[in-house]
N, C-alpha and C positions, 0 to 999 in steps of 0.2 A: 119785024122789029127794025128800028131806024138804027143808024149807025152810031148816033149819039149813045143812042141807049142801050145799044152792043158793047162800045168802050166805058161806059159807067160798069155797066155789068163785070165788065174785066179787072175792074179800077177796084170795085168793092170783093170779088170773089181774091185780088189777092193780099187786100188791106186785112182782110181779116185772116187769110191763113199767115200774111206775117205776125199779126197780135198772136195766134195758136199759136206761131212757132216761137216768139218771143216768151208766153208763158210758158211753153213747156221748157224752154233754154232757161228762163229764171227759178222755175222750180229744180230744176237739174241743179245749176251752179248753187244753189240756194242751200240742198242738203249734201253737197256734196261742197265744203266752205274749206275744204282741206284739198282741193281737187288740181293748185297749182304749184304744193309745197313738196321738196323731195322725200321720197317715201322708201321704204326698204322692209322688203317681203320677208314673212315667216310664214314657218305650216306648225299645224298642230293632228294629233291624230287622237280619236275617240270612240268609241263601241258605238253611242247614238246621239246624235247633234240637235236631237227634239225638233226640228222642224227650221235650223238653220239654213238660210239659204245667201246666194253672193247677194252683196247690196245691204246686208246687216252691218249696222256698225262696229267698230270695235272702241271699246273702252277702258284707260289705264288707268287707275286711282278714281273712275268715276267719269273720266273726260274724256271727250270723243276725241281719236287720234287715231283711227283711217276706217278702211272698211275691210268688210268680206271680199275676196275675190272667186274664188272655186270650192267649190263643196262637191269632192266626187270619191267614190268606194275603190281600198286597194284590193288586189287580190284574195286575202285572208279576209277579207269579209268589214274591216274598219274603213272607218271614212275620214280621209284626211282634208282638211280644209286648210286653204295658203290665204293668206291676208297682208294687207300693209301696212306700216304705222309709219306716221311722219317723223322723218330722221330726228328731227329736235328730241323726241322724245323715245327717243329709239335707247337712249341708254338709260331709261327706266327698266328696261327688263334686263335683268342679273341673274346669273345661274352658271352654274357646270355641269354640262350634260354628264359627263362620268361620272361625278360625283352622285348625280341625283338630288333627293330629298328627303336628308336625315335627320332624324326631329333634334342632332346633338350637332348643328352646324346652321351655320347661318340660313334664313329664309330663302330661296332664291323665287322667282316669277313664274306663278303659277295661272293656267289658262283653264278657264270653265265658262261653259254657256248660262248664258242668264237671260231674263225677260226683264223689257220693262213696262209689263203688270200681270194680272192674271190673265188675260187674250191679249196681248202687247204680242210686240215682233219680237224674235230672241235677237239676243247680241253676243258677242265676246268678250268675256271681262278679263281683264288680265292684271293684277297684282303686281306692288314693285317692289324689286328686288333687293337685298340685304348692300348697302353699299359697298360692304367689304367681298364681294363677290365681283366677279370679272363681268364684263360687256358678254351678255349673249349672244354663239356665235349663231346666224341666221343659216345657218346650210342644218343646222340642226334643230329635231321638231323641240317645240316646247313640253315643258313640263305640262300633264292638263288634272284636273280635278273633275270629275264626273258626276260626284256627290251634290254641289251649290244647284244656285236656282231654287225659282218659288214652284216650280214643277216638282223637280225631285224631294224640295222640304213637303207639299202636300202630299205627295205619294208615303214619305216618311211618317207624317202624321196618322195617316190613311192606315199605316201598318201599325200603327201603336195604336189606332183606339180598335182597331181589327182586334189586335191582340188583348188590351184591354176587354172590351165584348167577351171574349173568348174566356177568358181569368173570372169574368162576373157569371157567364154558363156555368162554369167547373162550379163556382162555388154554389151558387143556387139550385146545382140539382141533384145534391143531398136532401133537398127541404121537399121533394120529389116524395119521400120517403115519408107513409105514414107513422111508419115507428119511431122516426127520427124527429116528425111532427110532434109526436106522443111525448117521447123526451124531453121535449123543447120544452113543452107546458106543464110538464111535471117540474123542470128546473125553476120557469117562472112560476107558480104556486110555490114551491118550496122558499124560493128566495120571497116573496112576498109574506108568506108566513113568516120566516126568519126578521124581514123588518119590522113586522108587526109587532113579534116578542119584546123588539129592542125598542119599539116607539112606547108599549104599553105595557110589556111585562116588568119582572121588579128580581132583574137578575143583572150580576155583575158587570155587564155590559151598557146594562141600560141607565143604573147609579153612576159608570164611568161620564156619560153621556148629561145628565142630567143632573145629577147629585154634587152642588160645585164641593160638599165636603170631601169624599169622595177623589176629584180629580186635586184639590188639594195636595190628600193625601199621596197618588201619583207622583204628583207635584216633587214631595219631600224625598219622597225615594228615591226618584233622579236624580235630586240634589243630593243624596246622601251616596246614590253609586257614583255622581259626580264625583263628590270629596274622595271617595274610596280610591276611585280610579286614578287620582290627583296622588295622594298617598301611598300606593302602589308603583307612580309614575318616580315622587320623590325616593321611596326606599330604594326601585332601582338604577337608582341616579347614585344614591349613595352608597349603595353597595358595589355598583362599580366603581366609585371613587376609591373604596377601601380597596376593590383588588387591582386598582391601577396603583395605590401604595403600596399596597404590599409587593406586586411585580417588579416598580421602583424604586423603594426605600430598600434600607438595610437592617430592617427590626427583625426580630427573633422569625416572625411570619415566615419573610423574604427569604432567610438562612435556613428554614427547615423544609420551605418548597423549592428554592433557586440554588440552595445552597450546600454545600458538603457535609453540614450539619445535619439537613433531610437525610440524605445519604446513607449516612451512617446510623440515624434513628431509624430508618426504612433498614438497614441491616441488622442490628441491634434487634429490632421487632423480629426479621425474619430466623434470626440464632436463637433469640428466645421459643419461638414457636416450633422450632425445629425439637429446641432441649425439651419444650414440656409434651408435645406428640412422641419423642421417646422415653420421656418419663414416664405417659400415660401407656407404651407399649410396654414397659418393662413391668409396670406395676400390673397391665391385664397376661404377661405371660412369665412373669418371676413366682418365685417362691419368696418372696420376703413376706415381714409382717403387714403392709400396708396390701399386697396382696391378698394375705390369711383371713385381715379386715374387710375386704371389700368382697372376695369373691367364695371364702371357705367359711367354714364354720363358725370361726371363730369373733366372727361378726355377730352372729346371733349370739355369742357368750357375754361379749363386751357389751352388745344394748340390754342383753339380760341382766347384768352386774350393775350397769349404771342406772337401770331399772328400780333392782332391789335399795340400789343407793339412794336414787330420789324418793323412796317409799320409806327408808332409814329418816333420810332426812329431813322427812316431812310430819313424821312420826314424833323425833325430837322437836321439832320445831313447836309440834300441836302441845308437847308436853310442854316446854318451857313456855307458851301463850299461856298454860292452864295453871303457871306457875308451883308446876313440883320441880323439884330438885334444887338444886341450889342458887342454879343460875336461873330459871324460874323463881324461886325467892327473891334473887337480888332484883329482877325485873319488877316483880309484881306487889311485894309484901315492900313497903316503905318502912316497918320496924325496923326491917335487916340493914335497909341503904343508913341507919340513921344510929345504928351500933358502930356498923363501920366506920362511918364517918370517926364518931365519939372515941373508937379505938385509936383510929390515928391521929386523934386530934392530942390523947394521952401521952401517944408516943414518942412526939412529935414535943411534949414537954417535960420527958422523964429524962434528966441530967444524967445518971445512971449509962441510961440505956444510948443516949449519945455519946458519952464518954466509949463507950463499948463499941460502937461503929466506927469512931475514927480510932481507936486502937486495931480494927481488923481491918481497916483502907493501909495504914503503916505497915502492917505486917506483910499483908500482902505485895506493897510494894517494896520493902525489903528482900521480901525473898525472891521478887523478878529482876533484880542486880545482879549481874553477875561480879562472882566473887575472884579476886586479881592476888594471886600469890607474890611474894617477895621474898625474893633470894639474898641469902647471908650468907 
């Protein structure tokens, strides 16, 4: 090889590894566009990071503001990972480590790994914080959420249609059962019977159905429990308006339930029932007549007496209908009412005989005068 073609050789072997090293310098500076702004480190600690590794971004609100730095396991077996976020935005993350994260106190910056897709590289998202919460201090790990991510939502899924599945077994393996098959098709016949009656029989259900006379009449009955109900509704409207009067007002009501006048009537009632329970003791352990009457002998003598008396005078009574005796005459025989008459009608004209009656009205009251002496 000639020496010309020794220093080409040289000239070309490092033209191009300055292009390699120029691309791989522009690819660096390139994803790394945060790589001359000041930055300020936090950790976070987590049971499993899904496959985070340094060099993952970190993302606040959605925006990339710094990266992964270490992802390595403490003692107890969790893994803490420290990262950096560029100052500017370093007072998006708010929280009080002491305080924590209570669901009755402001939000504070919450950290979970996330992907961006389903084979994507994971990242760190990190949540901003409640403004009225203090600057996060960085010597202390973050709050982290372990739940987020499209990893952990499919796993979640994964468990709900697992258990779904699971719920659809339980229930189909009764149907397992040829008695419970047996059932099954005895219920659908019977229910199929039963619509049949109602499509084509000619019973109450099917007139309801069918018959607009019929649902009409339905019709009127609802409107008629309707009204009922309405009436019902007004009586006890008004019946409490009367006893909100009567609790209110001062009518006789008001004074015999609110008032001294009750009182007294509820006492009155209770002296009275006091006097007739010992009237009715006296009379079931006395010797009086009312006694004699109710509880001795002399009650059978008395219904016996009054016996023979309505038999007396029932007796009269058929006499004088049958008109004997006199007053049976005057009842029955019109000759007699018509003598009478004619006598006093005589009487009643004979000078004599008035003359005679007011001679014994004078007399009589003559002699009801008392007679007055006089002294001489």
């Amino acid at each position: 090889m000639t020496k010309k073609a020794a220093t080409e050789l040289r000239v070309g072997v490092f033209v191009v590894a300055a292009l390699v090293l120029g691309g791989v310098l522009a690819f660096v500076i390139g994803s790394q566009k945060n790589m001359f702004q000041p930055k300020t480190g936090y950790t976070a600690v987590f049971r499993d990071v899904g496959g985070l590794r340094p060099g993952n971004a970190v993302l606040i609100a959605g925006v990339s503001v710094g990266t992964v730095d270490e992802v390595e396991f403490q003692p107890d077996g969790k893994v803490v990972v420290r990262f950096r976020v560029i100052s500017d935005a370093a007072h998006l993350i708010r929280g009080d480590a002491e305080a924590g994260a209570r669901s009755d106190d402001p939000a504070p910056s919450i950290v979970s790994i996330g992907s961006k897709g389903l084979l994507g590289d994971r990242q760190l998202e990190i949540s901003v914080g409640d403004e009225a919460l203090p600057e996060w201090d960085p010597r202390e790990p973050l709050l982290t959420d372990e739940s987020g991510g499209i990893m952990a939502q499919v796993a979640h899924v994964a468990d709900e249609v697992e258990g779904t599945a699971e719920n659809l077994r339980l229930m189909t393996d009764p149907f397992r059962d040829q008695q419970m098959s047996g059932d099954l098709k005895e219920v659908a016949h019977n229910l199929a019977a039963i619509t049949g009656m109602l499509a084509t029989g000619d019973g109450a259900l099917q007139r309801l159905m069918t018959d607009p006379e019929v649902a009409a009449d339905v019709d009127a009955t609802l409107q008629n429990l309707r009204q009922t109900s309405a009436e019902l509704a007004r009586m006890s409207r008004s019946v409490r308006q009367i006893a909100d009067e009567i609790r209110t007002g001062d009518g006789t009501a008001n004074a015999l339930i609110y008032g001294r006048e009750g009182r007294e009537a509820l006492e009155n009632v209770g002296r009275a029932s006091g006097e007739l329970a010992q009237l009715l003791s006296d009379v079931r352990t006395g010797d009086g007549t009312v006694h004699d009457l109710v509880y001795e002998d002399s009650a059978d003598e008395l219904v016996a007496n009054l016996t023979r008396a309505s038999d007396d005078l029932a007796h009269i009574t058929g006499e004088v209908r049958a008109g004997r005796g006199t007053i049976g005459g005057l009842l029955i025989d019109p000759s007699i009412y018509e003598d009478v008459k004619r006598l006093v009608g005589d009487l009643e004209r004979n000078d004599i005989l008035r003359a005679l009656v007011r001679y014994s009205i004078r007399r009589d009251e003559a002699a009801e005068e008392p007679s007055v002496e006089v002294e001489r």
